[in-house]
N, C-alpha and C positions, 0 to 999 in steps of 0.2 A: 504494500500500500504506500504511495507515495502520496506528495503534498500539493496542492490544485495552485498555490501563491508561491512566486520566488520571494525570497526573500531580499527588502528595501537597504541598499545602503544607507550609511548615517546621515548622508546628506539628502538623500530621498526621505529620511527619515524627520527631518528637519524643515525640509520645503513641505512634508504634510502638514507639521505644527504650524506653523509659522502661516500656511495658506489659509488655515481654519480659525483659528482664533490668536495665535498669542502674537505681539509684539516683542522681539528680543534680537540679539545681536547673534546672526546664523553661527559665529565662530563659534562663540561660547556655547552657542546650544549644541552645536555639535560636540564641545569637549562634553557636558553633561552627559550626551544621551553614550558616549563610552563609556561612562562611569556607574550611569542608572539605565537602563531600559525602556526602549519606547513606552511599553505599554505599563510601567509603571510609572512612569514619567504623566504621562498621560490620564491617567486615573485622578491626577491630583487637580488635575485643571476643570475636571466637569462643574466642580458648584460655581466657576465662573465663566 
């Protein structure tokens, strides 16, 4: 069984934040999302 989605570089990973809601500086969000993961990255942003 394999996976239906490749997986997003960190900068694909970034231009989705960044398109959808947040404001911020692509470098730094890129270093971040090395350090934390998108999708728990992402969790913290829904109540805003």
């Amino acid at each position: 069984m394999g996976y239906d989605k490749e997986a997003l570089s960190f900068e694909d990973q970034a231009d989705k934040i960044l398109g959808r809601y947040l404001v911020a500086d692509k470098e730094k969000l890129i270093e971040y999302l090395k350090n934390v993961n998108y999708y728990r990255f992402s969790g913290y942003l829904y109540p805003f």
